[in-house]
C-alpha positions as a Markdown table, in Angstrom:
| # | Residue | x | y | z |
|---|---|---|---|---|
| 1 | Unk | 2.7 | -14.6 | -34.8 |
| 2 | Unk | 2.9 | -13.4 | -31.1 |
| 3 | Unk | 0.2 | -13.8 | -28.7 |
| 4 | Unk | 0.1 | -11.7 | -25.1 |
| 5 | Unk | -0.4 | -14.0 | -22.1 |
| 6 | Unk | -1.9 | -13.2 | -18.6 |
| 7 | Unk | -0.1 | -15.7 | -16.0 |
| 8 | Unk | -0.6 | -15.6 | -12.6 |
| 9 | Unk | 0.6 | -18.9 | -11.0 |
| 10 | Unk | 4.0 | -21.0 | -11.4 |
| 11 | Unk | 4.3 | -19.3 | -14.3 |
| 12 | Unk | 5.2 | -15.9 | -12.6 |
| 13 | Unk | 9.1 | -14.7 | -12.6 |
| 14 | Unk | 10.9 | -16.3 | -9.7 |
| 15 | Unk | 8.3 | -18.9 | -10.0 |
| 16 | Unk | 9.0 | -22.6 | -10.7 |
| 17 | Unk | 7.4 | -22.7 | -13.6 |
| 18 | Unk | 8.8 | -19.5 | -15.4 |
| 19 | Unk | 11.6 | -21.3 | -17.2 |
| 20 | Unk | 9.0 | -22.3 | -19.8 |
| 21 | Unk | 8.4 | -18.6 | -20.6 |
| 22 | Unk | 11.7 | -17.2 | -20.0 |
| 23 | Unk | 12.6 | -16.3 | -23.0 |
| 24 | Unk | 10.1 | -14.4 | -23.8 |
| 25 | Unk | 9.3 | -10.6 | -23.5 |
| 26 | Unk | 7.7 | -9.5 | -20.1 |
| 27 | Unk | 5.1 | -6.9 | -21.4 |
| 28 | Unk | 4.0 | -5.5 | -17.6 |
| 29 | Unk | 5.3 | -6.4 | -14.3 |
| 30 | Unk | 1.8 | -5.3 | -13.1 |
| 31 | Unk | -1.3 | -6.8 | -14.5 |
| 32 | Unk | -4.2 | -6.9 | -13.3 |
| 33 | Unk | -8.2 | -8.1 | -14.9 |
| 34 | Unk | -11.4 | -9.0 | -13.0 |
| 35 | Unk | -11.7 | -12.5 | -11.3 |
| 36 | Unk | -11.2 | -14.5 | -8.2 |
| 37 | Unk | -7.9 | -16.3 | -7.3 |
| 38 | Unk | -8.4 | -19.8 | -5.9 |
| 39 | Unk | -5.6 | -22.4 | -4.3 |
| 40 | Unk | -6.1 | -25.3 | -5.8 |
| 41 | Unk | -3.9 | -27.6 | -3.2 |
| 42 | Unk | -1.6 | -28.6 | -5.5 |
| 43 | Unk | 0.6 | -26.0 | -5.4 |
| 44 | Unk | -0.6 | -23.9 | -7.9 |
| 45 | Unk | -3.9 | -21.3 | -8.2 |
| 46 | Unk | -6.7 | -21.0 | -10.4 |
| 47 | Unk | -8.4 | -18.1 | -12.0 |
| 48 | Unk | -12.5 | -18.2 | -11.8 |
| 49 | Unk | -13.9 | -15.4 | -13.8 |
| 50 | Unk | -17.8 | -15.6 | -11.7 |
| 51 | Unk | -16.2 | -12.6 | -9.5 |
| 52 | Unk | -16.1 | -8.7 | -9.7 |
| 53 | Unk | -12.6 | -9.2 | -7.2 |
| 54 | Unk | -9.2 | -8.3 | -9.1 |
| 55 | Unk | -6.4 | -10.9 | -10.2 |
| 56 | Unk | -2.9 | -9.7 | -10.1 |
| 57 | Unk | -0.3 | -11.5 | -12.7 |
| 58 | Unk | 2.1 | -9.9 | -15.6 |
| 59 | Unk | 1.6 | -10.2 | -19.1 |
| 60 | Unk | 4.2 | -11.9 | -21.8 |
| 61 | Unk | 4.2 | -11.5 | -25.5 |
| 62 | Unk | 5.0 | -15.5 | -26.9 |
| 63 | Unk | 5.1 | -17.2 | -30.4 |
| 64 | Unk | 2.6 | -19.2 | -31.4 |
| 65 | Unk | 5.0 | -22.5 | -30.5 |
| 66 | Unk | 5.2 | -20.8 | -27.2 |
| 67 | Unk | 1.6 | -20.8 | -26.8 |
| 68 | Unk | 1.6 | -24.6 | -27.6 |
| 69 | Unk | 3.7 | -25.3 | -24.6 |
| 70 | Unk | 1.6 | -23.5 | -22.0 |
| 71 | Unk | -1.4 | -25.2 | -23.4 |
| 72 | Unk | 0.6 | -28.5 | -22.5 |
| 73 | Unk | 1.4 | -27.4 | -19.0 |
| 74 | Unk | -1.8 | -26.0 | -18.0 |
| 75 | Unk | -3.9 | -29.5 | -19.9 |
| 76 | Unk | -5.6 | -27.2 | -22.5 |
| 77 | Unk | -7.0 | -29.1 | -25.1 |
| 78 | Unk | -9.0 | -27.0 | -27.7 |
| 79 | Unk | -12.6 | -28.7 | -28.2 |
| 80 | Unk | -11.3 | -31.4 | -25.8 |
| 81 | Unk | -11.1 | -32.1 | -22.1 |
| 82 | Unk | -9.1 | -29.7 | -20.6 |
| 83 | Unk | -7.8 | -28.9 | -17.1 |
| 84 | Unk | -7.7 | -25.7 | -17.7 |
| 85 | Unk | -9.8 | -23.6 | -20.0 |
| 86 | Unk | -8.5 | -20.8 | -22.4 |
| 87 | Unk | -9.8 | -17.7 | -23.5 |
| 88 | Unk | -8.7 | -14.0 | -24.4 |
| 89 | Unk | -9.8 | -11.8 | -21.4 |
| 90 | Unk | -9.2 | -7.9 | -21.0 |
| 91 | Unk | -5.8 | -7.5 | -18.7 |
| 92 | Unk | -5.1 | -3.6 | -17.6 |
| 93 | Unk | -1.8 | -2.7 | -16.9 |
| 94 | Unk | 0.0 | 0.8 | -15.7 |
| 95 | Unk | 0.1 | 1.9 | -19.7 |
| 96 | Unk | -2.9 | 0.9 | -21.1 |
| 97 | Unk | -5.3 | -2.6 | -21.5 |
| 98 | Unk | -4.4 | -5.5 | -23.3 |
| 99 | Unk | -6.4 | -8.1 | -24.6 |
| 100 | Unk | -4.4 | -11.7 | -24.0 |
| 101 | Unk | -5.0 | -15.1 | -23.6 |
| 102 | Unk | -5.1 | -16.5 | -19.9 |
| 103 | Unk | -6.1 | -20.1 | -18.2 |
| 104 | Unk | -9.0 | -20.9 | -16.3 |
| 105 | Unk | -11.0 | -22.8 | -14.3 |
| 106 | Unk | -15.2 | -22.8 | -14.8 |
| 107 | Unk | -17.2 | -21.7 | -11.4 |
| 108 | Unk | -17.9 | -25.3 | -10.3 |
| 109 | Unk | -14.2 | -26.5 | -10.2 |
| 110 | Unk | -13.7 | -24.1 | -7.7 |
| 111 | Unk | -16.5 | -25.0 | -5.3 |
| 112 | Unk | -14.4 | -25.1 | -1.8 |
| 113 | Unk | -11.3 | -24.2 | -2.7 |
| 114 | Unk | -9.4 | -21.3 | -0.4 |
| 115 | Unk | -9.3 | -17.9 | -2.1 |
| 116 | Unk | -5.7 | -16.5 | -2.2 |
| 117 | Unk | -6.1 | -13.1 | -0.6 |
| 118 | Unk | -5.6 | -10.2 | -2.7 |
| 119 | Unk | -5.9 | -12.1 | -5.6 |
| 120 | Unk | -1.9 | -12.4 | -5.7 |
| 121 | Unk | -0.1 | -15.7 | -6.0 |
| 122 | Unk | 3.1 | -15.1 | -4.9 |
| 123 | Unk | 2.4 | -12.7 | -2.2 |
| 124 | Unk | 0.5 | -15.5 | -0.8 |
| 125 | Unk | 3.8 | -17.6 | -1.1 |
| 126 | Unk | 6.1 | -15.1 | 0.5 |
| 127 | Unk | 4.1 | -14.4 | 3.4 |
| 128 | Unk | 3.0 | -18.1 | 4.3 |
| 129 | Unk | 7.3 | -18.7 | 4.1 |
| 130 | Unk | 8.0 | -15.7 | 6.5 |
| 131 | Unk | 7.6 | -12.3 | 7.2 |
| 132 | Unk | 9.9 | -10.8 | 4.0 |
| 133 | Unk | 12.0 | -7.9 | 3.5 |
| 134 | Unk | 10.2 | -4.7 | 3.5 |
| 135 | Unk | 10.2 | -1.9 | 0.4 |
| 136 | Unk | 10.0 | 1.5 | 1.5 |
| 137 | Unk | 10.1 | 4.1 | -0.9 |
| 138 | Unk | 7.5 | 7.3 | 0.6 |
| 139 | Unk | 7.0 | 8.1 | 4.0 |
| 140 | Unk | 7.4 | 5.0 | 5.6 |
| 141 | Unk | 11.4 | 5.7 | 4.8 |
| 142 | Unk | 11.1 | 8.4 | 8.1 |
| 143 | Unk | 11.0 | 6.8 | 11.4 |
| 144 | Unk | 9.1 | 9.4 | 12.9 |
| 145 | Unk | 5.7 | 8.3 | 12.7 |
| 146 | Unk | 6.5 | 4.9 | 13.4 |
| 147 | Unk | 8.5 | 5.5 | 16.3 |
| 148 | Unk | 5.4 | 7.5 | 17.5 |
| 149 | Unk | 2.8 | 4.4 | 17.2 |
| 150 | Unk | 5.7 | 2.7 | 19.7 |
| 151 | Unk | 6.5 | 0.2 | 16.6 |
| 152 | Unk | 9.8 | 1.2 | 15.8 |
| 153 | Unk | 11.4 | -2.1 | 17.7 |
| 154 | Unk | 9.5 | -4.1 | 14.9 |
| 155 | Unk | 11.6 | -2.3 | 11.9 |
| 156 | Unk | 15.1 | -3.2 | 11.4 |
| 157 | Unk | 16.8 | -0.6 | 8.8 |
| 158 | Unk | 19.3 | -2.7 | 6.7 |
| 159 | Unk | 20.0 | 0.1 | 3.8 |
| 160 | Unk | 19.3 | 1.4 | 0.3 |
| 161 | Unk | 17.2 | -1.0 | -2.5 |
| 162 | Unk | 16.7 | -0.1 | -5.8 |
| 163 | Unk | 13.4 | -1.4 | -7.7 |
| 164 | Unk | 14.3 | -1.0 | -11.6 |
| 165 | Unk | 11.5 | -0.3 | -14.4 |
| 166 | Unk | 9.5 | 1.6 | -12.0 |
| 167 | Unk | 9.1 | 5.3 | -11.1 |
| 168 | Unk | 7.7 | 7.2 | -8.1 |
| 169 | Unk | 4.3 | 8.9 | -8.7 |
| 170 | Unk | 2.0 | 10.7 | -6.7 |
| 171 | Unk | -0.7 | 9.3 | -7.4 |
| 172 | Unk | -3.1 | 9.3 | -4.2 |
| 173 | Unk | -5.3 | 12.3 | -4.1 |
| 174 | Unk | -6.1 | 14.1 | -0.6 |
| 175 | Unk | -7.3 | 17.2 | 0.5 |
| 176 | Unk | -3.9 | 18.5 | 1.5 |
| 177 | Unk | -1.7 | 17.1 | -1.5 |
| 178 | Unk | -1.1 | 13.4 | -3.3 |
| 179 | Unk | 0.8 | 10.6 | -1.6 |
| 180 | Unk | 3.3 | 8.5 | -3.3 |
| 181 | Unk | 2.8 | 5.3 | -5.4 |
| 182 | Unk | 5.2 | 3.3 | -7.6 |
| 183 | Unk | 4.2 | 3.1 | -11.2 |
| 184 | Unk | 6.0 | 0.2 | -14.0 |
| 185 | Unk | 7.7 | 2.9 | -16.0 |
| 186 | Unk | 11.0 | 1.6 | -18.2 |
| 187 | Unk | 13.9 | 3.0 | -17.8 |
| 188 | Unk | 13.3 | 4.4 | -14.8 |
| 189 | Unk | 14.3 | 3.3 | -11.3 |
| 190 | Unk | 13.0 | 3.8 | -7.4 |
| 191 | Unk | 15.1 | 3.9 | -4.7 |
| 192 | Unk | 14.2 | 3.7 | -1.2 |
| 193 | Unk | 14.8 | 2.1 | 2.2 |
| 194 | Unk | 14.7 | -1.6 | 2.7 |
| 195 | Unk | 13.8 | -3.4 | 6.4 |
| 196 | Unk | 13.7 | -6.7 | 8.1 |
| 197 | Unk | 10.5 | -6.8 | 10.0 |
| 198 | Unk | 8.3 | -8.5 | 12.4 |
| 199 | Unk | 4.4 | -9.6 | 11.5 |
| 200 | Unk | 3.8 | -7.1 | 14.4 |
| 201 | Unk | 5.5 | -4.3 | 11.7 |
| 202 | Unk | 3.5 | -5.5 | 8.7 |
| 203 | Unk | 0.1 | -5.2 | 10.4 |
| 204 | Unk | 1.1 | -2.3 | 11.4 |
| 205 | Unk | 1.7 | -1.1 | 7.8 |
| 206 | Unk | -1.2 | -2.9 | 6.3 |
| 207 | Unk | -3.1 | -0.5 | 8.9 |
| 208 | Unk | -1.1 | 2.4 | 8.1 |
| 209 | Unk | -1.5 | 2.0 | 4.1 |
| 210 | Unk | -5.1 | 1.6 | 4.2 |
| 211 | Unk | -5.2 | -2.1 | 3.1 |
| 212 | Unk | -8.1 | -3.0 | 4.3 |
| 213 | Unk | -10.1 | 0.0 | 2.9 |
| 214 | Unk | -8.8 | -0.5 | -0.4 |
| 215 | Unk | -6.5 | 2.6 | -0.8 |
| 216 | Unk | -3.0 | 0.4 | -1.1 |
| 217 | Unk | -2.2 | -3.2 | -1.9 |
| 218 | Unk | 0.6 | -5.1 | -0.4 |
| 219 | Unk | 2.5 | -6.6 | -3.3 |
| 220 | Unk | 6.0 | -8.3 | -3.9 |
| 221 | Unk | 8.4 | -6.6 | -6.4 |
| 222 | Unk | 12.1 | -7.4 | -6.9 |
| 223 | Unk | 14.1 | -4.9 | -5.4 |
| 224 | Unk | 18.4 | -5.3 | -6.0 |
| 225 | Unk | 19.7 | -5.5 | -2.4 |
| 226 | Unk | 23.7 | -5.3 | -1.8 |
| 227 | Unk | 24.5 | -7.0 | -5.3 |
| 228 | Unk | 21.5 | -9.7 | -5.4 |
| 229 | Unk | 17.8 | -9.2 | -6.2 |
| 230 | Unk | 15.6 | -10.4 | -3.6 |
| 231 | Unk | 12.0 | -10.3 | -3.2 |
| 232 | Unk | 10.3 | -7.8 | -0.9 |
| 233 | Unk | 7.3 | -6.5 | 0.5 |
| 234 | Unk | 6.0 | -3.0 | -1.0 |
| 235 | Unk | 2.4 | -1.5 | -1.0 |
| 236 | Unk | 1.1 | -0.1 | -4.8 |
| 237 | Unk | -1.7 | 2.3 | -4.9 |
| 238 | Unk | -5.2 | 0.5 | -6.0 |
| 239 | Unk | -6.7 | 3.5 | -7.8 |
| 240 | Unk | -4.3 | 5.7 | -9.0 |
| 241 | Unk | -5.2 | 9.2 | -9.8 |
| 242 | Unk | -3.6 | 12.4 | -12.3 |
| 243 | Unk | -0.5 | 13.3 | -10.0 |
| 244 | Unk | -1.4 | 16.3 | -7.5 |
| 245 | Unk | 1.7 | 18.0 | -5.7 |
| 246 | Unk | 2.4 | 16.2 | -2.1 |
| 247 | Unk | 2.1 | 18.4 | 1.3 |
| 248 | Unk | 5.3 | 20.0 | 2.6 |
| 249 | Unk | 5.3 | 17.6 | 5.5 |
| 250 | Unk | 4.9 | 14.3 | 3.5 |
| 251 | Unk | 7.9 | 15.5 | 1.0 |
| 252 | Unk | 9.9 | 16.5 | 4.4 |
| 253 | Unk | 9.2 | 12.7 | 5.5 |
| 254 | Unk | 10.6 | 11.2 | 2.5 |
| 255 | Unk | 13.3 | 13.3 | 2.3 |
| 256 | Unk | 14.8 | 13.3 | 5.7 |
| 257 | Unk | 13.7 | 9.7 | 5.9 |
| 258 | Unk | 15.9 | 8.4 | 2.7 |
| 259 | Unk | 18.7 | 11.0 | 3.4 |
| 260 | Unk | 20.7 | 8.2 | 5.4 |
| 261 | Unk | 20.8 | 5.7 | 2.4 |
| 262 | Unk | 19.4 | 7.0 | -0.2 |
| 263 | Unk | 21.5 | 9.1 | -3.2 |
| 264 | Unk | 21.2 | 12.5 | -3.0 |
| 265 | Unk | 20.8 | 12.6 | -6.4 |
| 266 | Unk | 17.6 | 10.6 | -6.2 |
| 267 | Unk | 16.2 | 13.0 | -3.4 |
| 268 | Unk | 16.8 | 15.9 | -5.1 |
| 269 | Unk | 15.2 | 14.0 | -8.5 |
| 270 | Unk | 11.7 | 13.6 | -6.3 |
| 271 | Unk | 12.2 | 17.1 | -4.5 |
| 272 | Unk | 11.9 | 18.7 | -8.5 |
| 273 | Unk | 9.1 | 16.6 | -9.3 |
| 274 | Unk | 7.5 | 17.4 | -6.5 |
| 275 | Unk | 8.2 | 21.2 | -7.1 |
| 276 | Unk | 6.8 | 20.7 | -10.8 |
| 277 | Unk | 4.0 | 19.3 | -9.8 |
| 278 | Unk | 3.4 | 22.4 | -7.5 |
| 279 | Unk | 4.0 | 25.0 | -9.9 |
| 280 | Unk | 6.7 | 26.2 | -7.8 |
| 281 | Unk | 9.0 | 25.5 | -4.7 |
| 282 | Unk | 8.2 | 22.8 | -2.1 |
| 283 | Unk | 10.3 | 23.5 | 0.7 |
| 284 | Unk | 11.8 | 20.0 | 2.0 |
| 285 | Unk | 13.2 | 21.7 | 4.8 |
């Protein structure tokens, strides 16, 4: 019998714990459910379900021995003494909620302990190592705007990424026309621009996304980089919305922004969804 599994520690891909679940399918890349995230200290986190914050992990389909071995790992002991506790919580992912098992840690454990900001593990890891690579796949891939806000010194362009099993979306409603967002899609692939930058350049992003009002959240995905895959900062859309059409000057931004690196192919694969989404022709001109 296969069980789903929320994990959101060690357990993540690229994690050190992973090789206990590697094997096994990878149901959503992007999972979220209500909770806080705690450090614990010891080089792993703990989920505290007393919060209305979100949680971000990915969800894995395992067999029942499967199941067995994470218990082990994370001390759960069924009517016992556990490190951990277990229970089946609601996870919602970008095609639909899922109802798996996850590990825990009751309110009083948690008394002290750091929150991990954002409720995301291993974007807390990355960012207390260094300042990573930077995913851009909308707007940001045009210089324009951030050579305007005198930042453009802070952004190194190195070339094209590609993020697999995900799809550009527009999925950010304004008055004039939707922004883009990346949605877990298989099959599909985004391609976009990929910097080095300075903290100077990520505040000045987290600004620029809306972090801090909620809009987008920075995140790390796995983007394939001149033949490896390496792990990079990106910013997904919190509360995505039905796709509206984007403003001719927002499409004109991606599009002369990824011209450089980006295939022409792909370009003209965003310019037609744009269009559709219109009704008609958006002019990227």
């Amino acid at each position: 019998m296969e069980h789903y599994v929320f994990v959101y520690g060690t357990l993540l891909y690229n994690e050190r714990n992973h090789r206990l679940i590697e094997g096994a399918h990878r149901v959503a890349k992007e999972a979220w459910m209500t909770g806080r995230l705690v450090d614990t200290t010891n080089g792993y986190p703990a989920l505290v379900l007393d919060s209305d914050q979100v949680v971000y992990g990915e969800v894995y389909s395992v067999t029942g021995e499967l199941l067995e071995k994470i218990d082990e790992l994370e001390g759960y002991v069924p009517n016992g003494d556990s490190h951990y506790e277990r229970k089946v919580v609601e996870v919602e992912t970008d095609f639909g909620t899922f109802e798996a098992y996850t590990y825990y840690y009751e309110s009083w454990k948690a008394e002290s302990l750091r929150e991990v900001p954002f409720g995301d593990w291993r974007l807390d890891r990355q960012l207390k190592d260094n300042v990573p690579y930077y995913f851009a796949y909308g707007s940001c891939m045009d210089d324009e705007r951030i050579n305007l806000a005198g930042k453009l010194e802070e952004f190194d362009r190195l070339g094209v990424g590609r993020l697999d099993g995900y799809e550009l979306q527009f999925t950010v409603n304004r008055p004039d026309g939707g922004r883009a967002d990346i949605v877990e899609a298989e099959g599909e692939a985004v391609e976009g621009v990929v910097y080095e930058i300075t903290e100077a350049a990520r505040d000045y992003l987290y600004e620029r996304e809306g972090v801090h009002s909620g809009m987008y959240r920075p995140a790390i995905v796995d983007v394939k980089f001149r033949g490896d895959l390496v792990p990079m900062l990106t910013f997904i859309v919190i509360d995505k919305k039905d796709e509206i059409a984007p403003p001719d000057h927002y499409l004109t931004e991606i599009l002369r922004g990824g011209a450089p690196d980006v295939s022409e192919a792909y370009l003209e694969k965003v310019r037609l969804r744009a269009e559709r989404l219109n009704g008609g022709e958006i002019s990227g001109d």
